[in-house]
C-alpha positions, 0 to 999 in steps of 0.5 A: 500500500503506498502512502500518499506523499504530506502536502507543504507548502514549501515556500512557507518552510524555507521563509522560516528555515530562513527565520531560523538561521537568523535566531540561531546566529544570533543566539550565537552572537548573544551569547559569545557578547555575553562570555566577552563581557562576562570574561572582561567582569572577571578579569578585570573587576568591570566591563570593560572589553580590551578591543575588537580583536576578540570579535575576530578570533576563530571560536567566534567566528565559528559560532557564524555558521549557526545559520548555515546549520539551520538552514541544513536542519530546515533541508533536512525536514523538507526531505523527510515531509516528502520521504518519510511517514513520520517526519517530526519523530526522526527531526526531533531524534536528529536534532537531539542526537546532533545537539547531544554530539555539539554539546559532548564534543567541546567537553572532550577538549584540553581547555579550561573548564569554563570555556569547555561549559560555555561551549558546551551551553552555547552549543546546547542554546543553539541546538534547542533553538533550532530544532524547536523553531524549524520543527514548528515552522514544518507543523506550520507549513502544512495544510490543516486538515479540518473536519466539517463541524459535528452537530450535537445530538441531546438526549431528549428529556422529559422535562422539557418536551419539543 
């Protein structure tokens, strides 16, 4: 018996796979200003950043391709709407997989303790962001099916005769 393929409007899915790569950068963006200031409060007893020379390094930098991940996660959920039967059972197993690898893989590092957790919480952010924003924007790409209105049937009372 072959299933019929879910009905998307696709480009209702990639406008907001294009929105999700926005909140993820910046998420990313948020969070590395936030390790910035926080690291500038605990150097130095104030916030006060030694200079656009820590906007350029390669960590930061890094956190960029945020975007370029969502807008793969939002590829990936496109081929699974057409190819497979329950498309947001094996997103959202993906995803989790994925974040729990991006969330593992910086406390594998030989690297002070409070960038492998900073890491770490900026992977799982991003992770958590782009699989709830792109796995709703999927819900929402596709056609609502609505059932015509039941009508209610009341028991008849004796009380109060037609």
């Amino acid at each position: 018996m072959l299933m019929e393929p879910q009905k998307l409007d696709p480009a209702r899915l990639w406008a907001a796979g294009a929105a999700t790569a926005l909140v993820a950068a910046l998420v990313a963006v948020v969070a590395v200003v936030g390790l910035l200031v926080a690291r500038g409060l605990v150097r130095r007893g104030g916030a006060r950043p030694e200079g656009p020379r820590h906007l350029g390094q390669r960590e930061h930098a890094d956190y960029a391709l945020v975007a370029a991940v969502a807008l793969a996660a939002t590829g990936l959920m496109h081929l699974l709407i057409v190819a497979t039967p329950a498309p947001e059972r094996f997103f959202g197993w993906i995803i989790a997989l994925v974040t729990v690898i991006a969330v593992v893989l910086p406390l594998t590092l030989t690297v002070n303790t409070g960038a492998k957790v900073a890491t770490a919480l900026i992977n799982l952010a991003i992770g958590v962001a782009i699989g709830m924003l792109v796995g709703n924007a999927a819900n929402n790409a596709r056609p609502v099916k609505r059932r015509p209105p039941e009508t209610l049937q009341y028991p008849r009372s004796q009380y109060y005769p037609e």
